[in-house]
DRENPA-3360 file (N, C-alpha, C; in nm, 2 decimals, always signed):
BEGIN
1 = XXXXXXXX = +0.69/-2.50/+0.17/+0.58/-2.44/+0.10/+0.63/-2.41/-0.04 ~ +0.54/-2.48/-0.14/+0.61/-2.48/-0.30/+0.58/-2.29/-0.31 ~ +0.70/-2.26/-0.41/+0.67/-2.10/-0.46/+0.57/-2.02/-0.48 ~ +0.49/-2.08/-0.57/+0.38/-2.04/-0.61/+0.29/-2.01/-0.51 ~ +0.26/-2.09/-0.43/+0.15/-2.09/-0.31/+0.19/-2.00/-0.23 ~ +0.33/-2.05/-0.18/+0.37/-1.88/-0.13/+0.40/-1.75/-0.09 ~ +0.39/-1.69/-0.28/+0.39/-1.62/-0.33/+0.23/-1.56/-0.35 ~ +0.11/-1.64/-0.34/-0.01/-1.64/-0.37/-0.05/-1.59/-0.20;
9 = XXXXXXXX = +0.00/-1.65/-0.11/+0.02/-1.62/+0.04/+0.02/-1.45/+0.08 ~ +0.14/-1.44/+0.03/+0.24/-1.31/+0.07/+0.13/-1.19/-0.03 ~ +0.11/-1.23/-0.11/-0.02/-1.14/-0.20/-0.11/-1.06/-0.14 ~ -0.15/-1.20/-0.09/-0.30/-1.18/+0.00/-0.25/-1.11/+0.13 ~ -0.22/-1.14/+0.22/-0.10/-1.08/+0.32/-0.07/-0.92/+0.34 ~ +0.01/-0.91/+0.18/-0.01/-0.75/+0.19/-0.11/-0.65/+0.13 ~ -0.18/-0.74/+0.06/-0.34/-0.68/+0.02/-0.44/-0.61/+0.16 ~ -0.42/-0.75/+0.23/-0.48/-0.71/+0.32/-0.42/-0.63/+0.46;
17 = XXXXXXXX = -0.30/-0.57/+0.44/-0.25/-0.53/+0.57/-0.23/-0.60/+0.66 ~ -0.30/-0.59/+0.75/-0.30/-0.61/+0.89/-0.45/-0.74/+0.87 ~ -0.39/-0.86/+0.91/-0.49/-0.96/+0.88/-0.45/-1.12/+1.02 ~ -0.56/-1.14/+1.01/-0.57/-1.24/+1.15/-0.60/-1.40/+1.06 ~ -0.59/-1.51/+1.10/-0.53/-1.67/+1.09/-0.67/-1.69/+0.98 ~ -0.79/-1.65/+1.05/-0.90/-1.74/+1.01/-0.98/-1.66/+0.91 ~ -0.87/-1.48/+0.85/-0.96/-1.42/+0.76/-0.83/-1.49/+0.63 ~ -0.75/-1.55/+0.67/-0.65/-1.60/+0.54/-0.70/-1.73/+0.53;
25 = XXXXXXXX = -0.75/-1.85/+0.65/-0.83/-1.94/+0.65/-0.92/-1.98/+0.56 ~ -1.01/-1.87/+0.57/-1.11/-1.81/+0.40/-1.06/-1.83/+0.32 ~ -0.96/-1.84/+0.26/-0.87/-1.80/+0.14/-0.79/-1.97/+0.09 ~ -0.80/-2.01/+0.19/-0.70/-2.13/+0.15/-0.59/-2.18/+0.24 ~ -0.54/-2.04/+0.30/-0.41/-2.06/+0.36/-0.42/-2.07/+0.47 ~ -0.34/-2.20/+0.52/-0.36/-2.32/+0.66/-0.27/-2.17/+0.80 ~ -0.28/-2.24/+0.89/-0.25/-2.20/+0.99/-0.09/-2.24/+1.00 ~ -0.07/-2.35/+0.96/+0.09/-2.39/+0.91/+0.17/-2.33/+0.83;
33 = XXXXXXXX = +0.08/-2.32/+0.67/+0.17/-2.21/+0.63/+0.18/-2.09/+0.66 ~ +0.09/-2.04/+0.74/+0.16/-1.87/+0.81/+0.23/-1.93/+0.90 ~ +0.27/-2.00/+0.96/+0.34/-2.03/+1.07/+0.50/-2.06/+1.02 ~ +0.47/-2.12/+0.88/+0.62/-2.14/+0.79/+0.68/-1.98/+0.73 ~ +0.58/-1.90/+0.70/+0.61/-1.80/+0.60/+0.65/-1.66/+0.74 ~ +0.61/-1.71/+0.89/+0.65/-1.65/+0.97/+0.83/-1.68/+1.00 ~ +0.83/-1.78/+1.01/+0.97/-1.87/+1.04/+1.06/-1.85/+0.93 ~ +1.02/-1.78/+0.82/+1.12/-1.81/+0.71/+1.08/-1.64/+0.67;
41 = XXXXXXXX = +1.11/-1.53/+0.81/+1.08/-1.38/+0.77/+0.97/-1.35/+0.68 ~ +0.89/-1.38/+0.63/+0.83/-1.30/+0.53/+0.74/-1.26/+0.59 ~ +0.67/-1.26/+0.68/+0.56/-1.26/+0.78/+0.58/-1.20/+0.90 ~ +0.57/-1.12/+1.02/+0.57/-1.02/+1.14/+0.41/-1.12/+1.21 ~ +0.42/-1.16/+1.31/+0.36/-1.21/+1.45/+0.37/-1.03/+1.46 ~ +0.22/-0.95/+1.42/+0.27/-0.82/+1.51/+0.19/-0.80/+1.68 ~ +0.08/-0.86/+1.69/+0.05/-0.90/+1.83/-0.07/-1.06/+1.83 ~ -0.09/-1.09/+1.92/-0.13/-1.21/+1.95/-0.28/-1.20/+1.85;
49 = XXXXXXXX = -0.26/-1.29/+1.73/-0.36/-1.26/+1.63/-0.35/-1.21/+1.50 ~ -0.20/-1.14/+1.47/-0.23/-1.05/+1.41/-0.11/-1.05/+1.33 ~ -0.14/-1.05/+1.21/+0.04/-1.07/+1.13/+0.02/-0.97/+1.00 ~ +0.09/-0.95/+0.96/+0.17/-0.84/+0.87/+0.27/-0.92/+0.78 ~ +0.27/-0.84/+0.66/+0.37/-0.88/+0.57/+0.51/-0.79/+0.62 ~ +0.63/-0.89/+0.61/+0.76/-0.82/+0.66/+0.79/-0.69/+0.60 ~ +0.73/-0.66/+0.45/+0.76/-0.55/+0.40/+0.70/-0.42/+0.42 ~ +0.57/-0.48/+0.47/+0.44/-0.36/+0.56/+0.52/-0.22/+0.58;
57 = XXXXXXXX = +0.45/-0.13/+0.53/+0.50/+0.05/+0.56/+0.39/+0.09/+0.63 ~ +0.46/+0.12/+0.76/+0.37/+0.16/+0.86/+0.35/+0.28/+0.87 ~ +0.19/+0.34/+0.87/+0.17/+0.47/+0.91/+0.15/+0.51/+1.01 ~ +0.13/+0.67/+1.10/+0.14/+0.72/+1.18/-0.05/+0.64/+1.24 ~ -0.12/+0.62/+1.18/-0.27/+0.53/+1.27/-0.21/+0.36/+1.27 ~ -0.12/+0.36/+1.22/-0.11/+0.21/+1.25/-0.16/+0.13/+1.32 ~ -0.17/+0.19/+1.49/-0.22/+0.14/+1.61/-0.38/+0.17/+1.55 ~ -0.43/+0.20/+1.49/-0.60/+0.24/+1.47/-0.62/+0.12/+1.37;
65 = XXXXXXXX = -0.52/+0.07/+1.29/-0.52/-0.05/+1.21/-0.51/-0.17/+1.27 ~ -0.41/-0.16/+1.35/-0.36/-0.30/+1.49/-0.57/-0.32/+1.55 ~ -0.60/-0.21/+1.61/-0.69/-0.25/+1.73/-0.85/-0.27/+1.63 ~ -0.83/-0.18/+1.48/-0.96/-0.22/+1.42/-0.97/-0.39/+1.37 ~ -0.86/-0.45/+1.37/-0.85/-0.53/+1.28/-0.91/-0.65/+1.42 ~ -0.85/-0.65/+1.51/-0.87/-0.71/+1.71/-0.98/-0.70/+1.73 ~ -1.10/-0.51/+1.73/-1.19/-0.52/+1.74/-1.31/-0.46/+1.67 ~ -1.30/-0.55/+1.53/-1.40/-0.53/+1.42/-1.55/-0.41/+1.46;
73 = XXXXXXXX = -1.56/-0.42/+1.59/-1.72/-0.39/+1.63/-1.69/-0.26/+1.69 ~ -1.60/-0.21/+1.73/-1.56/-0.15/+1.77/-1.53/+0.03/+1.67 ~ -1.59/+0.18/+1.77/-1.55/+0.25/+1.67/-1.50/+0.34/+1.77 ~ -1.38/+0.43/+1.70/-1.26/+0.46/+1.74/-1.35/+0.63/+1.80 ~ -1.31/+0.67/+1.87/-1.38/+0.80/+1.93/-1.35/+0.85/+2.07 ~ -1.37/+0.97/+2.09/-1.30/+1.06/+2.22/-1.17/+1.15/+2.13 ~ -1.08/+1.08/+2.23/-0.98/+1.14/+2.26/-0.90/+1.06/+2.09 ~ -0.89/+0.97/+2.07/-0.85/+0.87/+1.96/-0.91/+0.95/+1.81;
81 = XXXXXXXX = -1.05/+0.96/+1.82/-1.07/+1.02/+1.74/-1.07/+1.20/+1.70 ~ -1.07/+1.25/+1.81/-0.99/+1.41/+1.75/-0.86/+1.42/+1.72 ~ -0.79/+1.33/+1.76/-0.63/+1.29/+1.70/-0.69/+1.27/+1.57 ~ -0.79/+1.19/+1.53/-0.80/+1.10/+1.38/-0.81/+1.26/+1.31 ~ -0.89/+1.31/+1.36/-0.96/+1.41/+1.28/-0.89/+1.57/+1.28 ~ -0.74/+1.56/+1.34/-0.69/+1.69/+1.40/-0.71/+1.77/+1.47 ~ -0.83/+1.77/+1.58/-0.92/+1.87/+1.69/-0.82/+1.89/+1.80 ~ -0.71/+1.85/+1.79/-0.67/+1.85/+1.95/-0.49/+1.81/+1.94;
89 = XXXXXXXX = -0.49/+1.90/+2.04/-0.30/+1.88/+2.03/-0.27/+1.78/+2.16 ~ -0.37/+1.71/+2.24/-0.37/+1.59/+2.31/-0.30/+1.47/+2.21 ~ -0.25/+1.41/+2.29/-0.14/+1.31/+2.19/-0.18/+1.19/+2.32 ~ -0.34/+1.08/+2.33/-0.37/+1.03/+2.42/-0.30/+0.86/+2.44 ~ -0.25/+0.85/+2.56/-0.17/+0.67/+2.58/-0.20/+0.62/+2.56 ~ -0.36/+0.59/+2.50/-0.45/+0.51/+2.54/-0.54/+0.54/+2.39 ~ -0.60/+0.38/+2.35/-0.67/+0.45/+2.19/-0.82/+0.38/+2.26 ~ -0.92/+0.50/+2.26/-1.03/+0.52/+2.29/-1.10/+0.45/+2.17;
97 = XXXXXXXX = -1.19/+0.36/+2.20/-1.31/+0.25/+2.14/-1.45/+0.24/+2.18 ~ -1.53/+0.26/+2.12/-1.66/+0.29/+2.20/-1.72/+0.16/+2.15 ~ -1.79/+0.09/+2.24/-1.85/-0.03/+2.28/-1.99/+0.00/+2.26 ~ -2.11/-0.13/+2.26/-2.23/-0.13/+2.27/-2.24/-0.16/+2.45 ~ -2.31/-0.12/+2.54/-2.31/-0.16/+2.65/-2.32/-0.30/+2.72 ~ -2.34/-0.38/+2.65/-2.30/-0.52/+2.69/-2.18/-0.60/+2.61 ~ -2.16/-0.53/+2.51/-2.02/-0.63/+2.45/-1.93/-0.62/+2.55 ~ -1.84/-0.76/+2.54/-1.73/-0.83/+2.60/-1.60/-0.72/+2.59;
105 = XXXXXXXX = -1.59/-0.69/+2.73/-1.45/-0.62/+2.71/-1.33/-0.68/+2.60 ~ -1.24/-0.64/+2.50/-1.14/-0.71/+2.40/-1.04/-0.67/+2.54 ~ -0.98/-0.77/+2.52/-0.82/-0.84/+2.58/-0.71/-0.82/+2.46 ~ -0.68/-0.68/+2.49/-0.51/-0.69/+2.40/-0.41/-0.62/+2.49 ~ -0.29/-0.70/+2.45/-0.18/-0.68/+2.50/-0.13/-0.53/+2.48 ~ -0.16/-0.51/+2.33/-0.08/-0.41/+2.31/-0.23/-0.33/+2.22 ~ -0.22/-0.26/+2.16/-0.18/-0.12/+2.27/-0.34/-0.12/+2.39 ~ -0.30/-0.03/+2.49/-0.40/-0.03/+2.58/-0.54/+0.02/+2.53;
113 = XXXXXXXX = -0.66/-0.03/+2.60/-0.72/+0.03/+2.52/-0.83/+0.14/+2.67 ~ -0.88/+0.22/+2.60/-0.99/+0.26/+2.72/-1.13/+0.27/+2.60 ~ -1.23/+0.20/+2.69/-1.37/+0.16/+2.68/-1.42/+0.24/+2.69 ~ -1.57/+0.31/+2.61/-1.67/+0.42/+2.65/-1.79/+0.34/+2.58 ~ -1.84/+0.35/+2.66/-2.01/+0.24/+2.59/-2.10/+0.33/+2.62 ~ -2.15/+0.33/+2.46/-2.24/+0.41/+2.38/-2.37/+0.29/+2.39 ~ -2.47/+0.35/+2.34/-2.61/+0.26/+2.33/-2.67/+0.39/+2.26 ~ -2.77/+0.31/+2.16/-2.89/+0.37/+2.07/-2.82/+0.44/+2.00;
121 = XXXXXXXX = -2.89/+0.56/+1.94/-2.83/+0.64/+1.84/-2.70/+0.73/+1.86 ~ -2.64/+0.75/+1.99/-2.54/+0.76/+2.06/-2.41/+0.68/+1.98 ~ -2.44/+0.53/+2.00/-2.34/+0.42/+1.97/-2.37/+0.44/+1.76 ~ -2.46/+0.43/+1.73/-2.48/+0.40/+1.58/-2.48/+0.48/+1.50 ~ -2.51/+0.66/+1.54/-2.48/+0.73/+1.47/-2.36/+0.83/+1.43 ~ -2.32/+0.89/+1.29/-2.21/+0.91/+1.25/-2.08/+0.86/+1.28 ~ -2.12/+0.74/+1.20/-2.00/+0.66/+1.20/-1.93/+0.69/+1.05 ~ -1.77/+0.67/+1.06/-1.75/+0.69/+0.91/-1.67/+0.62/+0.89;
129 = XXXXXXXX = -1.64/+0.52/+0.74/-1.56/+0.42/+0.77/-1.44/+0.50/+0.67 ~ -1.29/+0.42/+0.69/-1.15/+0.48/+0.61/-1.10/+0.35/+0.61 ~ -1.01/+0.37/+0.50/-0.91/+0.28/+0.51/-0.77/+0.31/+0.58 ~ -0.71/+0.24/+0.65/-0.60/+0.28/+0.69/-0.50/+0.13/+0.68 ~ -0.39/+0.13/+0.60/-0.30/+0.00/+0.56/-0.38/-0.13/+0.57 ~ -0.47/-0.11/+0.46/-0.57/-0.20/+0.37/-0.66/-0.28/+0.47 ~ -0.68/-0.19/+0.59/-0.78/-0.22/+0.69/-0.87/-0.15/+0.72 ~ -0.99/-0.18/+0.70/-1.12/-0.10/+0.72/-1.12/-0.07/+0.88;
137 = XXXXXXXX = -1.10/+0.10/+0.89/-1.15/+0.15/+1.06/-1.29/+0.21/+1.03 ~ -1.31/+0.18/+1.17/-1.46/+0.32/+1.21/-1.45/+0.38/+1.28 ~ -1.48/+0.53/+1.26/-1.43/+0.61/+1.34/-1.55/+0.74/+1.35 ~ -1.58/+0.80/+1.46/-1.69/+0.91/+1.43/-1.69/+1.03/+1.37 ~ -1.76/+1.03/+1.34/-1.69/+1.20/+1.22/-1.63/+1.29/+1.33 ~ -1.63/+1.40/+1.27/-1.57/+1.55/+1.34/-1.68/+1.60/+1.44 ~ -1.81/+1.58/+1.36/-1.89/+1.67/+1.46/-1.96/+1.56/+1.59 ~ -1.97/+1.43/+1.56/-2.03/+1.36/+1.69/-1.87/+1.38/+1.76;
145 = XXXXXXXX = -1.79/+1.35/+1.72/-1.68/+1.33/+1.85/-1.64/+1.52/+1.91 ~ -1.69/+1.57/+1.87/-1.70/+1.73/+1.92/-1.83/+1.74/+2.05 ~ -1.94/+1.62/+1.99/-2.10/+1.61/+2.10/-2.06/+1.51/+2.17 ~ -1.99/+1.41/+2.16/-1.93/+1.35/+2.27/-1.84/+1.33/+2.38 ~ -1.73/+1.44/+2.33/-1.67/+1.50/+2.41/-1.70/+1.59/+2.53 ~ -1.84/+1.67/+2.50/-1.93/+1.72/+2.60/-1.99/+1.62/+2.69 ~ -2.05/+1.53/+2.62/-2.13/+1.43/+2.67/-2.03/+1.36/+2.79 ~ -1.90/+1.32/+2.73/-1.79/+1.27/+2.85/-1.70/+1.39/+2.89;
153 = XXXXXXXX = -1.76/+1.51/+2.93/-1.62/+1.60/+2.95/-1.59/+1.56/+3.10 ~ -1.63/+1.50/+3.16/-1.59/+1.46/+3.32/-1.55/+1.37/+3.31 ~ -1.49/+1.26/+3.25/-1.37/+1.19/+3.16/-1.25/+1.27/+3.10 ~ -1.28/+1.32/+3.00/-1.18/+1.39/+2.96/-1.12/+1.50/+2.97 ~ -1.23/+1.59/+3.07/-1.19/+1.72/+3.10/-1.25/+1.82/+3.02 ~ -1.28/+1.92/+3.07/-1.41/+2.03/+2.98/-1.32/+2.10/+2.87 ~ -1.19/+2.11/+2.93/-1.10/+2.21/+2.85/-1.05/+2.16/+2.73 ~ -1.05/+2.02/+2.69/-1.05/+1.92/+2.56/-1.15/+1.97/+2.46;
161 = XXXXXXXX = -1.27/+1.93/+2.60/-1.43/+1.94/+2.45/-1.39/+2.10/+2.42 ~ -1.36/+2.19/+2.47/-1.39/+2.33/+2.40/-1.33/+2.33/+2.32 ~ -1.15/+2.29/+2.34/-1.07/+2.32/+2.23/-1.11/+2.26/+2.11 ~ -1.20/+2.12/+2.13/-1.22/+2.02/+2.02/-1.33/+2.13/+1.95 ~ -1.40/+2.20/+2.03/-1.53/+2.24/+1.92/-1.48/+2.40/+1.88 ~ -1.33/+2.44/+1.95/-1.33/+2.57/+1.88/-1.21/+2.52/+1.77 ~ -1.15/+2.40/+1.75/-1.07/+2.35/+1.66/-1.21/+2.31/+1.50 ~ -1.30/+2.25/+1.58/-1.37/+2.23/+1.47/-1.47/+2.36/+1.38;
169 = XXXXXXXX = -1.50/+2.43/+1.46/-1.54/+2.57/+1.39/-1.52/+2.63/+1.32 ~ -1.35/+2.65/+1.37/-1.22/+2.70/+1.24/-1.26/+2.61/+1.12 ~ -1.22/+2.50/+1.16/-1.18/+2.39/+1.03/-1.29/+2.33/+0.97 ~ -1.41/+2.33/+0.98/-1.57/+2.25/+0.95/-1.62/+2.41/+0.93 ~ -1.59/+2.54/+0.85/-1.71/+2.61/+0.86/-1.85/+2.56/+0.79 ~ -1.96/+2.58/+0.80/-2.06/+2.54/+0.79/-2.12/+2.38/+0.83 ~ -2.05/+2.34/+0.94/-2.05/+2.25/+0.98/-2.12/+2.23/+1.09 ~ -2.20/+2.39/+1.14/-2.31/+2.36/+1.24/-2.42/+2.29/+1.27;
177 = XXXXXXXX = -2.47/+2.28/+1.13/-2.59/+2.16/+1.14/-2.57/+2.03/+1.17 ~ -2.47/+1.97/+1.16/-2.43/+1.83/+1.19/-2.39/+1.89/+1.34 ~ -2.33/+1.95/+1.38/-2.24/+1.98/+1.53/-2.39/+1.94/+1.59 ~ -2.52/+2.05/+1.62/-2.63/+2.06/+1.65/-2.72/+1.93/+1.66 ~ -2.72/+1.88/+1.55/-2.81/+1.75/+1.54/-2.76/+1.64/+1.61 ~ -2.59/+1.62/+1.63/-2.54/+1.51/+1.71/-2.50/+1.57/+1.88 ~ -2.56/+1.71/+1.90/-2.54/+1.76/+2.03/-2.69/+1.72/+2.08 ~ -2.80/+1.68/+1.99/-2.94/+1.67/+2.04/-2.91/+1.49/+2.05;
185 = XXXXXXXX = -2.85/+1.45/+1.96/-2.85/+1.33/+1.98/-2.74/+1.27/+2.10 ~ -2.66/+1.34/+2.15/-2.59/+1.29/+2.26/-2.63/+1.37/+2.40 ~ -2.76/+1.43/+2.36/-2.82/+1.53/+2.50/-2.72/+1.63/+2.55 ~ -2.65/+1.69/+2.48/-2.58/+1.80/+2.53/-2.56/+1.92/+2.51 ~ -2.68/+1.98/+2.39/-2.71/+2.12/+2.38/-2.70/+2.20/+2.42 ~ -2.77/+2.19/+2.55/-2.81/+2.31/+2.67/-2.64/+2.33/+2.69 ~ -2.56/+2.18/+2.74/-2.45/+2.23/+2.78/-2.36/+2.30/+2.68 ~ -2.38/+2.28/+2.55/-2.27/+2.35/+2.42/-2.32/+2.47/+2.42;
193 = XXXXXXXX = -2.46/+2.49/+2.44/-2.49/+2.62/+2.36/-2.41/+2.75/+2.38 ~ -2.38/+2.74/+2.55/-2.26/+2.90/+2.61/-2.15/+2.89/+2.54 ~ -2.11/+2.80/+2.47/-1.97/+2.75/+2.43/-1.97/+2.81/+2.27 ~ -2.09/+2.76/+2.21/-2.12/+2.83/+2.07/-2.11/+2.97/+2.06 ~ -2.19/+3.00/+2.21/-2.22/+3.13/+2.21/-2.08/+3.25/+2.17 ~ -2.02/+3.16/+2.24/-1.88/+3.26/+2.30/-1.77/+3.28/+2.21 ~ -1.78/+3.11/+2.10/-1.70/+3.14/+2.01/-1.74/+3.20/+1.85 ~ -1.86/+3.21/+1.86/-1.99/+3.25/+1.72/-1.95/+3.40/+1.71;
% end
């Protein structure tokens, strides 16, 4: 691979973080030359799909960069997402992804993933996009993954969603009108409201 090209390679590469064969394909660059610029270090195979520049500085969501980049459609929430957002001193094995209810389960090796399938304004609402090592995630804000948590507390356990909604109370004051409107939209009002009550 002459210098220049590369070097025009390795560019793009670390521009883009965390990047897969056929989004550098777009760009020019063959499936050969990532395959040379892997062989000759400059490049990280970091899971089946998925390559990194050798010099990549990894952050603590890294794995939220690895699995957005695997599964584009996908938005990060539960237990994954109060980690994102600081709600919870849960530190979960598993990075929670919420699905439309007929998309194709994703097959990755690494890291595990656990499925929760959302539909209608459930699945589409309060979504918020970030960057994390020049990879666009989606992830639910603070207050739907506080209404969701209710919505799945028989998954995750009741004693999660409270701490998630008395973590967010502290830290979101005036944050009730969004908490409220995505507790009507995930149907779990009646069940928050003793919860509001207790800590209001």
């Amino acid at each position: 691979m002459r210098r220049t090209s590369r070097e025009r390679a390795l560019r793009l590469i670390e521009e883009k973080g965390l990047t897969r064969p056929r989004d550098l394909e777009a760009h020019g660059i063959t499936r050969a030359q990532l395959a040379r610029l892997v062989e000759e270090g400059f490049v990280v195979r970091e899971a089946r799909g998925v390559y990194v520049s050798a010099r990549h500085a990894l952050t603590a969501e890294h794995t939220l960069a690895q699995v957005a980049t695997r599964v584009p459609n996908g938005v990060f929430c539960l237990l994954t997402a109060l980690r994102f957002h600081g709600l919870t001193t849960q530190s979960p094995a598993e990075v929670w992804v919420a699905l439309p209810e007929k998309a194709r389960r994703p097959r990755l090796d690494y890291p595990r993933l656990r499925v929760a399938r959302f539909s209608g304004a459930a699945l589409s609402e309060g979504i918020e996009e970030h960057r994390v090592e020049g990879v666009t995630i989606r992830v639910y804000s603070a207050a739907k993954t506080v209404a969701d948590c209710f919505k799945y507390r028989n998954k995750i356990g009741i004693d999660v969603a409270v701490e998630a909604l008395r973590d967010f109370s502290r830290n979101h004051r005036g944050g009730a009108t969004d908490l409220a409107r995505f507790a009507r939209i995930c149907r779990v009002a009646r069940v928050m409201q003793p919860y509001l009550d207790a800590i209001a």
